[in-house]
C-alpha positions as CSV (number, residue, x, y, z in Angstrom):
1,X,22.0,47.1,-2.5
2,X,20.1,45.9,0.2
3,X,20.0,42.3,1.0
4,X,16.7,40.7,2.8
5,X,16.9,38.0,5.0
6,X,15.9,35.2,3.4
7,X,12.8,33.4,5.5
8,X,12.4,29.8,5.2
9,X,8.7,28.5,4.1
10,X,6.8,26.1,7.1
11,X,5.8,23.2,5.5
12,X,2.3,24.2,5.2
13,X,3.4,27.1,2.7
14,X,5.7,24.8,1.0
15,X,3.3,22.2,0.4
16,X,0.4,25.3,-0.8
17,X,2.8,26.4,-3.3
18,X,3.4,23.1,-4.8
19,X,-0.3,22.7,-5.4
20,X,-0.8,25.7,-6.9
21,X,2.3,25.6,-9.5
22,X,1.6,21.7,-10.1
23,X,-2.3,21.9,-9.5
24,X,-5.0,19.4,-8.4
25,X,-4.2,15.1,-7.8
26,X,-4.8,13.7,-11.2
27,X,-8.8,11.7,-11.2
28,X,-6.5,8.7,-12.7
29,X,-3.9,8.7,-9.9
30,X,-6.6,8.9,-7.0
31,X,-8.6,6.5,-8.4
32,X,-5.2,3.9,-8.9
33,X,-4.7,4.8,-5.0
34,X,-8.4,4.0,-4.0
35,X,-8.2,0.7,-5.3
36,X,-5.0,-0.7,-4.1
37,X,-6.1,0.2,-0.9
38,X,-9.3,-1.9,-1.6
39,X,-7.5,-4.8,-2.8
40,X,-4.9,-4.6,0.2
41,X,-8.4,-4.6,2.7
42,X,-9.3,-7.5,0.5
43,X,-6.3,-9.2,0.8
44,X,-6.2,-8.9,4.6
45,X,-9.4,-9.9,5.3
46,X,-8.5,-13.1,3.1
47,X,-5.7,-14.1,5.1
48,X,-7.0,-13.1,8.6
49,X,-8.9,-16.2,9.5
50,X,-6.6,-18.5,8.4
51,X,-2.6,-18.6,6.0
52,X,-2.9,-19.3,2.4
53,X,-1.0,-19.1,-0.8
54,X,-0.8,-16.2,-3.3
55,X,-3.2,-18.4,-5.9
56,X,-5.7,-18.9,-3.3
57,X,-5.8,-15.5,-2.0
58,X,-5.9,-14.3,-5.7
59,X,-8.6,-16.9,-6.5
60,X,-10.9,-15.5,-3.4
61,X,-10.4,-11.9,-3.8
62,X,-10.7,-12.2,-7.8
63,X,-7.0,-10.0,-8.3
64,X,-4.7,-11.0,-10.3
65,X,-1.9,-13.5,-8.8
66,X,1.0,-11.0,-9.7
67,X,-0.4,-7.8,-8.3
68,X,-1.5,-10.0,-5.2
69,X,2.4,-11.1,-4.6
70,X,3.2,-7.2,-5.2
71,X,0.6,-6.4,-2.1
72,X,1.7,-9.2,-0.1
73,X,5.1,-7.9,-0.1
74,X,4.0,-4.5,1.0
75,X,2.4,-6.0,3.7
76,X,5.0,-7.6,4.7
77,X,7.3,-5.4,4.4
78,X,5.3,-2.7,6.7
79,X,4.4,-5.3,9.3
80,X,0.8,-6.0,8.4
81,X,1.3,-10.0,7.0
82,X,3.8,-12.8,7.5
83,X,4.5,-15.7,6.0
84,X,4.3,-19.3,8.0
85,X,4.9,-22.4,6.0
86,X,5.8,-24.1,2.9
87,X,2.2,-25.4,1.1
88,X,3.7,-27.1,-2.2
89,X,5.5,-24.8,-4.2
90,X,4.1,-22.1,-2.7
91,X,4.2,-20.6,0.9
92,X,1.5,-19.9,2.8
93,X,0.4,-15.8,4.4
94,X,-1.3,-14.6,7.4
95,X,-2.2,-11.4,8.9
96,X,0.3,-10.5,11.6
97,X,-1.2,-10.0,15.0
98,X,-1.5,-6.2,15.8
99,X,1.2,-5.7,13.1
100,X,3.1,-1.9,13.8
């Protein structure tokens, strides 16, 4: 019995066979993509000019006030948003200079 080398896949092949055996991006999970990435442009643009609070934010972008707490902590997570100060009970966000 004769034994074949076995040849590692580049990633490019790796990533065609996946699509193949799993096939296209669900319309449903494209379309939950495009709009977070809306609301996240939304939420920037909001807190660009000058910091506010989650319920303003929410209140000017129309989002709810819990997915725009979930998106601020992205943000800030990856660098994009900071917070500053204390406003009442809530504290107050700002997009980061040049961010990374």
């Amino acid at each position: 019995m004769s034994e074949t080398p076995n040849t590692p896949l580049s990633a490019k092949e790796q990533i065609k066979a996946v699509r193949e055996k799993r096939g296209p991006v669900p319309a449903d999970v494209l379309q939950r993509n495009k709009d977070h990435i809306r609301a996240s442009k939304a939420i920037l643009a909001a807190i660009a000019s000058e910091p506010k609070t989650v319920p303003q934010i929410a209140e000017e972008t129309g989002l709810d006030t819990g997915y725009v707490f979930w998106i601020i902590a992205g943000l800030r997570k990856y660098n994009e948003a900071e917070s500053v100060k204390k406003s009442g009970d809530y504290m107050t966000y700002r997009k980061k200079d040049g961010g990374e």
